[in-house]
N, C-alpha and C positions, 0 to 999 in steps of 0.2 A: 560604292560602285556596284559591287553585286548586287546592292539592293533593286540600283537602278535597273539591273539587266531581270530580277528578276519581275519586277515592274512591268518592263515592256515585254518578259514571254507573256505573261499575263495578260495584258492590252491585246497581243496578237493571237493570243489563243480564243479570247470573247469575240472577236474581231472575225476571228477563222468560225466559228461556231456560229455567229451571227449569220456570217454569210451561206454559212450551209443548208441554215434553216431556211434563209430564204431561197436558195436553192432547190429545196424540197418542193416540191409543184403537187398540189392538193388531186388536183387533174386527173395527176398518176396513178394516184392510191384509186380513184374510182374508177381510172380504166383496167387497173387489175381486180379491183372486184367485179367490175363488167363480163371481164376475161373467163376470171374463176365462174363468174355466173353463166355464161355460155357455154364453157367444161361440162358444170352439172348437170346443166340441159341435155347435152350432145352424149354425155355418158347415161343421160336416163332414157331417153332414145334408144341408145344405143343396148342397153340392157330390156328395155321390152321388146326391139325384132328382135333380142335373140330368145325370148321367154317366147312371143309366140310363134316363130321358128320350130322352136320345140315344140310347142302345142300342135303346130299345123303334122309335125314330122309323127308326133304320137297319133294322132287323130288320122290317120293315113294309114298306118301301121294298124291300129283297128281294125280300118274297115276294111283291108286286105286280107285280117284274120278272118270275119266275118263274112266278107266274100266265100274262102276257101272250105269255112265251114258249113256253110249253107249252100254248097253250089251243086247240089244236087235235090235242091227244093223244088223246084219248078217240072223236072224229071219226074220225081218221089211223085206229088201230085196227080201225072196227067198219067202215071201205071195206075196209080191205085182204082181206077176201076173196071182196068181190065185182068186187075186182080180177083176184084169181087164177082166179075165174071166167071173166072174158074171157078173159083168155088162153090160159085150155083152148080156148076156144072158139073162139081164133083158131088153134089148134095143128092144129083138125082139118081134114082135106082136103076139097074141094067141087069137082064135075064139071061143075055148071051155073052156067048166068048169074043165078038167082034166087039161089043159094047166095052166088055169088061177090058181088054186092052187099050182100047181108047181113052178107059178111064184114068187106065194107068200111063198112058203122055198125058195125057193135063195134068196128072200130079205129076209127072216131073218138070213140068213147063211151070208149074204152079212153085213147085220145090225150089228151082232154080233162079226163078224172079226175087221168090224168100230171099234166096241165099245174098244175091246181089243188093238188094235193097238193104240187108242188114250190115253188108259190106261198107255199106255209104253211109249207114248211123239211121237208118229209118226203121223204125220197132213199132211191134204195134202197141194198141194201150189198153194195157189190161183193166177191164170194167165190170166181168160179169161177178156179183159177189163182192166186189169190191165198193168202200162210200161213194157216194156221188157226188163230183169232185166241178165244179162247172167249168173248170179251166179247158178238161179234158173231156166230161162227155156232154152230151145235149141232149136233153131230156125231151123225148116226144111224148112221153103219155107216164101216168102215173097209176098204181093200184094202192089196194087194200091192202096193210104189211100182212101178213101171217105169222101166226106164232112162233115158229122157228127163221123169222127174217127180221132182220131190225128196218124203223124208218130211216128212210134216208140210204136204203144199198138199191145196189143195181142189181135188178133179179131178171133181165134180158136183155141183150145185143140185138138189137136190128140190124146193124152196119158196124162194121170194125172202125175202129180211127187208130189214128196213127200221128208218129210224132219223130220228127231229124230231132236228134239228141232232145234239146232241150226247150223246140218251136212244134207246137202243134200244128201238123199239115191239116188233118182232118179229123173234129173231134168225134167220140165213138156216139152213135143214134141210139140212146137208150130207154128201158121203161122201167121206173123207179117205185120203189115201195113206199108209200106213207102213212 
């Protein structure tokens, strides 16, 4: 008799597993991998707005450095040649003591635009003697080197240039030895 019973858990155990299997519905297995496949998507999605989220927030962040840094370019520019004006002005010679006074407000008017411009990061660029650099000067005319000059330096300033930190405003008018 126990054999018999255990006969029939046997029969109803294939019987129970049988029917499980067929219970299993193929269907489901691919609508969970449908599922899982739609996840991937939505998560990949979803991790590139936030990559360039970041990108747009960095890229922003920039150019409001670059703004701040340069925001006295357009300024810098439209003095610099009522800079050069002074200093013709100071270049020329005076006999009297009305002259000589006058001479001396335009160098303080001349002193104190300095002072301001270099306040804001605008310097000038130093050229005369120095190699000739094309980034920084512009070459209008060229000579003979001489003996005590090498080719390739800058042995006169025509015009100053000038430069906001690290952007050239205006480069120096020079005449170069070759």
């Amino acid at each position: 008799m126990a054999e018999e019973k255990k006969n029939e858990v046997e029969e109803e155990l294939e019987e129970t597993t049988d029917n499980a299997t067929e219970e299993i519905d193929i269907p489901e297995v691919s609508e969970v991998e449908e599922l899982t496949s739609k996840f991937n998507e939505m998560e990949d999605k979803f991790l590139r707005a936030r990559a360039e989220i970041a990108n747009m927030s960095n890229r922003n962040k920039n150019e409001r450095e670059q703004l701040v840094r340069y925001r006295s370019q357009d300024l810098g520019k439209k003095l610099l040649p009522a800079i050069d004006n002074l200093e013709r002005a100071l270049a020329t010679e005076v006999n009297d003591d009305q002259g000589t006074s006058l001479k001396k407000g335009v160098e303080m008017v001349l002193e104190s635009l300095t002072v301001a411009l270099k306040e804001e990061g605008i310097t000038e660029i130093k050229a005369e003697g120095e190699a000739f650099d094309p980034n920084l000067h512009q070459a209008v005319q060229t000579v003979a080197a001489e003996d005590d000059v090498k080719p390739e330096t800058v042995v006169n300033v025509l015009q100053k240039g000038y430069q906001l930190h690290d952007r050239v405003l205006r480069p120096a008018m020079v005449i170069v030895a070759q």
